[in-house]
C-alpha positions as CSV (number, residue, x, y, z in Angstrom):
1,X,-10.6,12.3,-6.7
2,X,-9.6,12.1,-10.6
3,X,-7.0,9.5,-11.9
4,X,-4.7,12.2,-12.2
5,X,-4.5,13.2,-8.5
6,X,-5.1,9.6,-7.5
7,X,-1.7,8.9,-9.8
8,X,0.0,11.7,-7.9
9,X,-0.9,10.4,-4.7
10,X,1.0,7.0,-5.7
11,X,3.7,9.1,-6.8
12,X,4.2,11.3,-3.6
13,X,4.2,7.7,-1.7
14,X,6.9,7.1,-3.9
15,X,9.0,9.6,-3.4
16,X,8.2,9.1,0.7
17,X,9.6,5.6,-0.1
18,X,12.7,6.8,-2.1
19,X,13.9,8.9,-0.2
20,X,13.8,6.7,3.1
21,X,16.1,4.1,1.2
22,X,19.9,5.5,2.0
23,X,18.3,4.8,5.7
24,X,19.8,1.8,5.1
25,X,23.2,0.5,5.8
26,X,22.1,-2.9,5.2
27,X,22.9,-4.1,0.8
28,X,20.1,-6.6,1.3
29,X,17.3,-4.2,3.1
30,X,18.7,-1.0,0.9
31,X,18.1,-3.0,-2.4
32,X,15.1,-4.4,-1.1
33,X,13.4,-0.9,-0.8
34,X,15.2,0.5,-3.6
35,X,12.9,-1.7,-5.8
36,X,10.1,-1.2,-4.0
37,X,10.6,2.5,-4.6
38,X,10.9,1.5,-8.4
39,X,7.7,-0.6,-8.5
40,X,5.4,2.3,-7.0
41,X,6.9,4.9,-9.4
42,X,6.7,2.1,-12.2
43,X,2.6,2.0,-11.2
44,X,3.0,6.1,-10.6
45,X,4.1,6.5,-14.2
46,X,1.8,3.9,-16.0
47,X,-1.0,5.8,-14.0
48,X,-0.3,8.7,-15.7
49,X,0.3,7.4,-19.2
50,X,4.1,7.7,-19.6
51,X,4.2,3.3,-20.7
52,X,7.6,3.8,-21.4
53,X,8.7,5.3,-18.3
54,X,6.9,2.6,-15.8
55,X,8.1,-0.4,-17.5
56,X,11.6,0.8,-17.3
57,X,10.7,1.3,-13.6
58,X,9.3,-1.8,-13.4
59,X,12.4,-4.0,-14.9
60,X,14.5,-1.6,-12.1
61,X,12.7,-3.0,-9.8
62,X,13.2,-6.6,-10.7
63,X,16.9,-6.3,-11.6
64,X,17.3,-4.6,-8.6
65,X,15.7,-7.8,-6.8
66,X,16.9,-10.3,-9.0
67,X,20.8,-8.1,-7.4
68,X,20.0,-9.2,-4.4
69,X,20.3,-13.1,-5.2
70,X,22.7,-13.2,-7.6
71,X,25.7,-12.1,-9.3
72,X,25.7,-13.8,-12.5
73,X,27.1,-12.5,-15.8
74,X,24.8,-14.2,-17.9
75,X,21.9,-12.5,-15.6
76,X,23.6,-9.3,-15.9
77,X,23.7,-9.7,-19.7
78,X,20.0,-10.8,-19.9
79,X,18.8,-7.3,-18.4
80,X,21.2,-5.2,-20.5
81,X,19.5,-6.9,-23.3
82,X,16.4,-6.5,-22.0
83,X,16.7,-2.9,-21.4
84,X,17.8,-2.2,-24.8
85,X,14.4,-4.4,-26.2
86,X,12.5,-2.0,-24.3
87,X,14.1,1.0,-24.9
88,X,13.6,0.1,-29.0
């Protein structure tokens, strides 16, 4: 198997992940999956070369977990920030 169908494979478990999230009714378990769905796709798209792509995936996925903990402003503020130092 070549990268490129092993990096599709990680991307169609992906998708089976994502679109078994709104399962839950659950905040907690629905953010919970929700950024595990973000972290495969992160590795799906860095597995196929798209950098950019995954590590906005990949800070998804840890905002989305850091969510589930906390609701501070100064957190909040920190990914904004961090978003935009990625996206320059």
């Amino acid at each position: 198997m070549t990268s490129y169908w092993f990096a599709q494979a990680v991307g169609a478990i992906a998708f089976l992940v994502g679109i078994t999230v709104f399962f839950h009714r659950d905040d907690r378990k629905f953010k919970l999956q929700l950024s595990l769905y973000s972290a495969i796709i992160g590795i799906h798209f860095f597995l196929m070369v798209a950098n950019a792509a995954g590590a906005s995936a990949l800070l998804n996925a840890g905002r989305t977990v850091i969510a589930t903990r906390t609701h501070n402003l100064f957190v909040m503020f920190a990914f904004i920030i961090l978003t935009l130092v990625f996206g320059l």
